[in-house]
N, C-alpha and C positions, 0 to 999 in steps of 0.2 A: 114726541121724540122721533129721530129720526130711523132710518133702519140703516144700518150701516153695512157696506158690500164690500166682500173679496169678488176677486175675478170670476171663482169658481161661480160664484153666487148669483152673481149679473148675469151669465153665458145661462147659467139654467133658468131666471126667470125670464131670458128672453128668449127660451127655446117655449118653455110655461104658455110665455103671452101669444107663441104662435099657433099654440093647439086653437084646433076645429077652423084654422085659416086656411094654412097648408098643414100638407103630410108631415109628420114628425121626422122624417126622415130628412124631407128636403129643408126642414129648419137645422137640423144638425149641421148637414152638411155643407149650406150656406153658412152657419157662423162657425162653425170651423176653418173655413175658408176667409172668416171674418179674424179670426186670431191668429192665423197666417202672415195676413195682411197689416193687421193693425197691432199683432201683439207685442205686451210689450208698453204700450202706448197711451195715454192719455188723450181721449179722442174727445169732442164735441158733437153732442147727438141735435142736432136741428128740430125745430120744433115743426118744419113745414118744408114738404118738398121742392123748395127754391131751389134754384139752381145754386148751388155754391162746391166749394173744393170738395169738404167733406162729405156731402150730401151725395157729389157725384160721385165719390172714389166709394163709399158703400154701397151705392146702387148698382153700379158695377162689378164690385166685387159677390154683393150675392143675386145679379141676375146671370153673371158667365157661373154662379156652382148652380144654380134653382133653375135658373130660368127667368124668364122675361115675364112672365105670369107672378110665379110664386115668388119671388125676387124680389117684385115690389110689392106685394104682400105684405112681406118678413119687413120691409125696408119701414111702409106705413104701422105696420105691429110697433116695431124697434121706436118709430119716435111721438105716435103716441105714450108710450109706455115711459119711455126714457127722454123725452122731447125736453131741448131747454138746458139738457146736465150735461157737464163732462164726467165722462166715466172712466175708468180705465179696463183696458182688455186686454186680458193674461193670455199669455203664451200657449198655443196650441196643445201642448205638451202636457201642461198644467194643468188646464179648461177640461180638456178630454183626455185623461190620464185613463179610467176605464176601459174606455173604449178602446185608446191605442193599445194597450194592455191586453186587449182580447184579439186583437187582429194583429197581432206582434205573435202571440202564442199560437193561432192560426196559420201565420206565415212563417215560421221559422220552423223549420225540419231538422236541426243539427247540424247541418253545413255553416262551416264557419266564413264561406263567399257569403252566404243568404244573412248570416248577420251582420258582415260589414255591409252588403246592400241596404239592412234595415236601418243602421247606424247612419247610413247618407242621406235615406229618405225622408226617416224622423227628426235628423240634425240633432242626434244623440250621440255620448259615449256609448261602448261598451258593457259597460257598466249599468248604464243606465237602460238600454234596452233588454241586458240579460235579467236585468231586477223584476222591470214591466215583463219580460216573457214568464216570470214565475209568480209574477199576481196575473196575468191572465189565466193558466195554468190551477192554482189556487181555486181563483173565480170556477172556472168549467168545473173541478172537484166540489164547490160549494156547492153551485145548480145542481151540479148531480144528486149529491146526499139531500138537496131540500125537495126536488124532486120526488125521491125514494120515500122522504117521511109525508107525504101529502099521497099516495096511492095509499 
């Protein structure tokens, strides 16, 4: 049987597949930069670094976030792992809801200019960034009390 995948699902095992390659950081942040670019989309993952459209437009896109090092790293991770399939890759928003959730509640001070700024950057409603700034929010209250109960 096969395993079947959401977007969410794909973006974390190929963040998974890139532990002890690169930093966890620069995997993030290269496919974040991947659901930017491709989200949304239904993509073909190459089995072999040939040159072709797709092959170049994700090397590109995760050696300008990683770097030219780590970049093609994540790129050889990405199609061994996924080599051969089309996938699809969710929307940045989606993929790393958490995250932007936590740096949305970090960013946001109460001014209502710094929200319309964060409503432009993340390409969200109002709505939608005021919900994520109260699960980020949420989140920080959560760490805290789990925090408190492990001392």
């Amino acid at each position: 049987m096969t395993k079947a995948y959401d977007g969410r699902t794909v973006i974390a095992d190929m963040i998974e597949g890139c532990n002890g390659f690169v930093p966890r950081s620069s995997a993030i942040r290269a496919l974040r930069a991947v659901c930017r670019y491709f989200g949304g989309q239904l993509i073909y993952i190459p089995v072999n670094k040939t040159a072709g459209g797709t092959t170049e437009e994700l090397r590109g896109v995760l050696t300008d976030e990683a770097g030219d090092r780590d970049g093609g790293k994540i790129l050889e991770r990405i199609m061994s792992l996924f080599g051969g399939c089309q996938i699809y890759i969710p929307m940045e928003r989606g993929a790393f809801r958490d995250i932007i959730a936590r740096e949305i509640y970090e960013l946001y001070d109460g001014d209502k200019k710094k929200i319309r700024d964060l409503c432009r950057e993340y390409g969200m409603s109002f709505t939608q960034v005021y919900r994520l700034w109260g699960k980020g929010r949420d989140n920080k209250i959560q760490l805290s009390l789990d925090f408190e109960e492990t001392n």
